[in-house]
N, C-alpha and C positions, 0 to 999 in steps of 0.2 A: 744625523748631524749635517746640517746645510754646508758648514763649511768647509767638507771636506770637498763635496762637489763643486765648489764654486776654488777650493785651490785647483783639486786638476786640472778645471777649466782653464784659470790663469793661468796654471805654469807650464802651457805651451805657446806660451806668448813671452815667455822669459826662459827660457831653456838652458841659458849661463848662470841660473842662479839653482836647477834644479837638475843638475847634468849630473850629481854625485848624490848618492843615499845620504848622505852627513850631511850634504847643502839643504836638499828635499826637507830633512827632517827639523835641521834647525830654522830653517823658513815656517815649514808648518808649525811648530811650537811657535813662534814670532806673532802669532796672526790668533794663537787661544787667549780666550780673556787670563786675565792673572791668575786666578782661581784652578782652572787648570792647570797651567802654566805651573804653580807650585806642585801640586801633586804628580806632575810628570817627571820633574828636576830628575828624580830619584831614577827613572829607566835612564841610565847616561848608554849603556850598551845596547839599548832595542833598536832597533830598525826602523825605517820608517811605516813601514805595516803596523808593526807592533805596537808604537806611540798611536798611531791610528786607531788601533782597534783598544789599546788603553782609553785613548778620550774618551771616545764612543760609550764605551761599558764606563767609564766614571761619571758620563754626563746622564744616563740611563739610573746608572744609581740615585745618583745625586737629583734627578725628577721622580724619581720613584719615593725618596724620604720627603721631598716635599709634600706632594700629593698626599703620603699616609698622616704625613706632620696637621696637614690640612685639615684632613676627614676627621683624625683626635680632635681638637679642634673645635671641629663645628659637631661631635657629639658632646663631645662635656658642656658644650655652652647650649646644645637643646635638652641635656638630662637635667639639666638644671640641679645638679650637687651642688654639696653646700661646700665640698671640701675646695670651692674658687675663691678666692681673695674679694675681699671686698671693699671697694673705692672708700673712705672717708674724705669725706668734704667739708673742709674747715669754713665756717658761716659766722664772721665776727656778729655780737648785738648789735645790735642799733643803737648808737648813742646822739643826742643830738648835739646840735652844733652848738660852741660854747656863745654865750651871749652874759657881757658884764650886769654885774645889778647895777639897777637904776637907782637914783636919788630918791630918799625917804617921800617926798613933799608929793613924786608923780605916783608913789604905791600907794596912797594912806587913800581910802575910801569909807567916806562914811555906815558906819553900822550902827546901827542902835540897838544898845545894851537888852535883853531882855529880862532884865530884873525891872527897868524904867517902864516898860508893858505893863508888866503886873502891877508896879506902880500907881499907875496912870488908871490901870482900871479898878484899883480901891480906892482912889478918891472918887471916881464917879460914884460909885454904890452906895448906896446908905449906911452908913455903918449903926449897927445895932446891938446895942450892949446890953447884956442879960437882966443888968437893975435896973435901965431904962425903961419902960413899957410904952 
């Protein structure tokens, strides 16, 4: 833990704030992130050694469940199980964009019927009837 070394360092550059075990200690708790800071609340009696060597072994702990939290981790995601959750990804249709109808007169396109075909190609034809000869 760095900064244990870097308090002692300091606090012989302030000596009226660490001239007493109870000053020492409540300085050094001052100076751990919160996260420690809670978990120490609870030694109110230890010493300053004691909250020291508490940090130290809770910060040991507390890298040691990451790292293993880590390694779980990155084996479930290379064993590739199925018991992982699976992302769905909502993908609306495609709808297009709304466009009013237009006026009768621009739709109407000429077609021609084809019954008028057939039509058209029996009067070309001869027509030939069976009593005719």
């Amino acid at each position: 833990m760095e900064y244990v070394g870097k308090f002692n360092y300091l606090s012989q550059y302030a000596p009226e704030h660490v001239n007493t075990d109870a000053k020492k200690k409540r300085c050094f708790m001052h100076g751990l992130n919160s996260k420690l800071q809670t978990m120490l609340t609870t030694c109110t009696m230890a010493t300053y050694n004691e909250i020291v060597s508490t940090a130290i072994t809770i910060e040991e702990k507390n890298h040691q469940h990451k790292e293993a939290k880590k390694r779980k981790n990155v084996s479930m995601a290379s064993s590739g199980s199925t018991s992982q959750c699976q992302r769905v990804v909502y993908r609306p249709v495609y709808c297009p964009p709304y466009r009013p109808p237009q006026q009768q007169s621009q739709q109407q396109s000429f077609v021609r019927p084809v019954a008028s075909l057939s039509y058209s190609h029996q009067l070309n034809t001869p027509s030939v009837h069976p009593n005719n000869p």
